[in-house]
C-alpha positions as CSV (number, residue, x, y, z in Angstrom):
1,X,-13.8,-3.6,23.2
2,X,-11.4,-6.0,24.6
3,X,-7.5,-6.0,23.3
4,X,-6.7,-9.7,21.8
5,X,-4.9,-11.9,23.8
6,X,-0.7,-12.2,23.1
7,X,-1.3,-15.5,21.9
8,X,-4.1,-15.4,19.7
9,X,-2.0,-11.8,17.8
10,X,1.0,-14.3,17.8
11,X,-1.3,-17.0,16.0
12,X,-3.8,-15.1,14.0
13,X,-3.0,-13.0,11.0
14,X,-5.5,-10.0,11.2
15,X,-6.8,-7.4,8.7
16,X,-5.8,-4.5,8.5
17,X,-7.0,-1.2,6.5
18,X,-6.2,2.1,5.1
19,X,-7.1,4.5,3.1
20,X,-4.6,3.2,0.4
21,X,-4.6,-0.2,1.0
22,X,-6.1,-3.5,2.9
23,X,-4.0,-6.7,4.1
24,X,-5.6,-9.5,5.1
25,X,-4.5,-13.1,5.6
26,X,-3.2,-15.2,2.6
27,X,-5.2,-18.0,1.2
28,X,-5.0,-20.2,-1.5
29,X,-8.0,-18.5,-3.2
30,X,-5.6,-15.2,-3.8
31,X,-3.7,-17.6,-6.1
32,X,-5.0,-16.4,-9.5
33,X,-4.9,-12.3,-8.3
34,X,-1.5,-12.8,-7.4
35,X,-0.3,-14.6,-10.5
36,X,-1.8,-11.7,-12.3
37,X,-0.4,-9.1,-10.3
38,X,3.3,-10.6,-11.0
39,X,2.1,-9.8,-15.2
40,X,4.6,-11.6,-17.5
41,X,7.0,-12.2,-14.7
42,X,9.0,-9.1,-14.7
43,X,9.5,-9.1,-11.1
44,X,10.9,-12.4,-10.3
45,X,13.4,-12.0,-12.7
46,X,15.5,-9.9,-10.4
47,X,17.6,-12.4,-9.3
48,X,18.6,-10.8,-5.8
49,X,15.0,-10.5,-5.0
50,X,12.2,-13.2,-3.0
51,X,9.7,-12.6,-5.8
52,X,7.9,-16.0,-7.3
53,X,7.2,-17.0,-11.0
54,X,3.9,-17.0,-12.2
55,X,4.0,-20.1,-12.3
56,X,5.6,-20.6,-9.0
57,X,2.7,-18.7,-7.3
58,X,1.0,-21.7,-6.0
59,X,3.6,-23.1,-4.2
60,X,5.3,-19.4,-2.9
61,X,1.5,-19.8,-0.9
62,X,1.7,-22.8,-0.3
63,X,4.9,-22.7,1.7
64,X,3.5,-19.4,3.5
65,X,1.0,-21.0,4.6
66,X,3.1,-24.2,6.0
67,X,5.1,-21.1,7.6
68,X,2.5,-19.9,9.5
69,X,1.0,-23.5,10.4
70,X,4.4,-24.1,11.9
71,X,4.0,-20.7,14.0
72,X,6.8,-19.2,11.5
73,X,5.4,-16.8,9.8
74,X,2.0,-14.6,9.7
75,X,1.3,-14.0,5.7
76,X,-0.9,-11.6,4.1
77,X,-2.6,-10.6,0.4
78,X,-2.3,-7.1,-0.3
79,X,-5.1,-5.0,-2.3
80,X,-5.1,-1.3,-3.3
81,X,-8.0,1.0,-3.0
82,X,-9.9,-0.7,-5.5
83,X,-10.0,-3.8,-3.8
84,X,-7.6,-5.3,-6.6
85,X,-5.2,-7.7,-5.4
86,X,-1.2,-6.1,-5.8
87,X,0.8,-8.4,-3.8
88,X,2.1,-9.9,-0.7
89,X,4.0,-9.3,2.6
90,X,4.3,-11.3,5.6
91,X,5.4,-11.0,9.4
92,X,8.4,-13.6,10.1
93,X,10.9,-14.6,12.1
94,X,8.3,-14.6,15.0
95,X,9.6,-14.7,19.0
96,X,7.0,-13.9,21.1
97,X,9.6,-14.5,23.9
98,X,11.9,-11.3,22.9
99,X,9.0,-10.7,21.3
100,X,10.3,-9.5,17.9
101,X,9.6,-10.4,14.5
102,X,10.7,-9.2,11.1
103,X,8.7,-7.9,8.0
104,X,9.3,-9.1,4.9
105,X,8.8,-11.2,2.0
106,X,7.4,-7.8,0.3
107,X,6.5,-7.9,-3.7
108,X,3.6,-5.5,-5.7
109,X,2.8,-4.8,-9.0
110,X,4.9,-2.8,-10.7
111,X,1.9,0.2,-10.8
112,X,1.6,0.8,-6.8
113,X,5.1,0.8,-6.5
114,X,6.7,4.0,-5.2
115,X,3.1,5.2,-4.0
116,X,1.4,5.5,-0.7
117,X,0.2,1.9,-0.7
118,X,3.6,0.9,0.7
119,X,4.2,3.4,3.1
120,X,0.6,2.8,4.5
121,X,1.1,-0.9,4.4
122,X,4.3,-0.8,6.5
123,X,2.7,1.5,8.5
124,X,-0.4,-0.9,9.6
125,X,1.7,-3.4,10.0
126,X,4.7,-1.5,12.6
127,X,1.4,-0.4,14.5
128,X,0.3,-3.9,14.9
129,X,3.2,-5.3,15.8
130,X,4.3,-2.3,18.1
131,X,0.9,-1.7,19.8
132,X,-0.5,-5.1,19.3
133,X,1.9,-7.5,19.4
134,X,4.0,-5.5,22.1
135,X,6.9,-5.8,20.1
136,X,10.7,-4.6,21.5
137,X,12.0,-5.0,17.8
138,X,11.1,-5.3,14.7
139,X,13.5,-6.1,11.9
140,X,14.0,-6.2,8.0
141,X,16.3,-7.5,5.8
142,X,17.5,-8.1,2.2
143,X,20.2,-8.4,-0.3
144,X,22.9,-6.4,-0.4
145,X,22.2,-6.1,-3.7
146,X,19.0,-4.7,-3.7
147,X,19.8,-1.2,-3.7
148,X,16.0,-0.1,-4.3
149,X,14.7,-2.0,-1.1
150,X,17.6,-1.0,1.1
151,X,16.5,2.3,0.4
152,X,13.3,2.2,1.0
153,X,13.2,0.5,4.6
154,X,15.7,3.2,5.5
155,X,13.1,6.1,4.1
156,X,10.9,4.1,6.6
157,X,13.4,4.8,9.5
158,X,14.7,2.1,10.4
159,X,18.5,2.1,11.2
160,X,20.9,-0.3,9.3
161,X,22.2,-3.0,11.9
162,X,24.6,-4.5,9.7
163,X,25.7,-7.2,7.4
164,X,25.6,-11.1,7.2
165,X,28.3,-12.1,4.7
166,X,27.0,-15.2,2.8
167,X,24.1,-15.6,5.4
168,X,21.4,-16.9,2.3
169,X,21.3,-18.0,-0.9
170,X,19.5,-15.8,-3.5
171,X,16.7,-17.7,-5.3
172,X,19.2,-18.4,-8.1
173,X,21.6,-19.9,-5.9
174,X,24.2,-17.7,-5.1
175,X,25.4,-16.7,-1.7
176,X,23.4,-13.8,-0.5
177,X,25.3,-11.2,1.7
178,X,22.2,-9.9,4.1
179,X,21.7,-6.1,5.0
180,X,19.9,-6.4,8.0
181,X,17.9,-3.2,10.0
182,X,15.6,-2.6,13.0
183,X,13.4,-0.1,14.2
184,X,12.7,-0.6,18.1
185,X,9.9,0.1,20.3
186,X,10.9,3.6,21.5
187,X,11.4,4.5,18.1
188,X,7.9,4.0,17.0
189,X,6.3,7.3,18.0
190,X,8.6,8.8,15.6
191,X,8.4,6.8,12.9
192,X,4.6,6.8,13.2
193,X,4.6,10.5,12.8
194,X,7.3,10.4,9.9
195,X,5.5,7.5,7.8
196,X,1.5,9.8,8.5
197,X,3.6,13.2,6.7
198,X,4.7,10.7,3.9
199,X,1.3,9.4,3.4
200,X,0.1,13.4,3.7
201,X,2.7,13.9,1.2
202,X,1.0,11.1,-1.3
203,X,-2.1,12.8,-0.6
């Protein structure tokens, strides 16, 4: 079977799947799955977090989808085992140049959280963007603030690069300070064999 071409993995957002979990590229049609996933909203009101309204849903796609017209940004729906629909994630930041891009934009319902659908996810998509993409770096990054995420990309591996004081603005308006991280590509056997015991772990 032939490898895809750079370009078109740059371009294209492709499915991937698990035992735990599927992604596969965001549409407008996920709309109505995701604003149930969100339930009465709980989620977005964590103000140092990129998580939409229920009401907001349409246009949170909307502007994912302009991302990834633009070449920004390669956006997916996430479902569990069941095939229900729990959320979103997203490659950005995209240089096929470096090539590098960050993962991000990350939000599920509250009743996969802290199971193996997230350490499976992450894993499908370093192995994509290490082994397909050809990627030297790939980074994350959130608010200072969010103590539960910054915790969570570290139990991934990655290593904490630093921080950008007043580098965003939180969805409410304040100035975000930006904890940014990075795993790199020699890294990746590693962190592949770390994120497969956690996933035995959940098993």
């Amino acid at each position: 079977m032939n490898q895809p071409s750079a370009n078109t993995c740059w371009n294209t957002v492709p499915e991937l799947r698990g035992a735990h979990v599927a992604l596969e590229p965001l549409r407008l049609e996920h709309v109505p799955a995701l604003r149930q996933a969100l339930g009465e909203g709980e989620l977005s009101r964590l103000w140092y977090a990129n998580v939409p309204a229920p009401d907001a849903v349409e246009r949170y796609v909307a502007a994912a989808l302009d991302a990834q017209a633009r070449g920004d940004a390669l956006p997916f729906a996430v479902r569990d085992a069941a095939g229900d629909v729990v959320g979103s994630t997203r490659f950005y930041a995209l240089d096929a140049g470096v090539p590098r891009l960050n993962i991000g934009y990350t939000w599920y319902h509250r009743r996969v959280q802290r199971t193996g659908l997230n350490t499976e996810a992450k894993a499908l998509l370093l192995r994509h963007a290490f082994e397909a993409m050809g990627c030297i770096a790939v980074g994350f990054e959130t608010s200072w603030f969010n103590h539960a995420s910054r915790a969570a990309i570290a139990r991934l591996g990655a290593k904490q690069d630093g921080v950008l004081r007043n580098h965003k603005r939180h969805a409410d308006g304040t100035p975000r300070d930006t904890v940014v991280f990075s795993l790199l590509d020699n890294e990746w056997p590693a962190v592949c064999s770390h994120l497969q015991s956690l996933l035995d772990s959940h098993s």
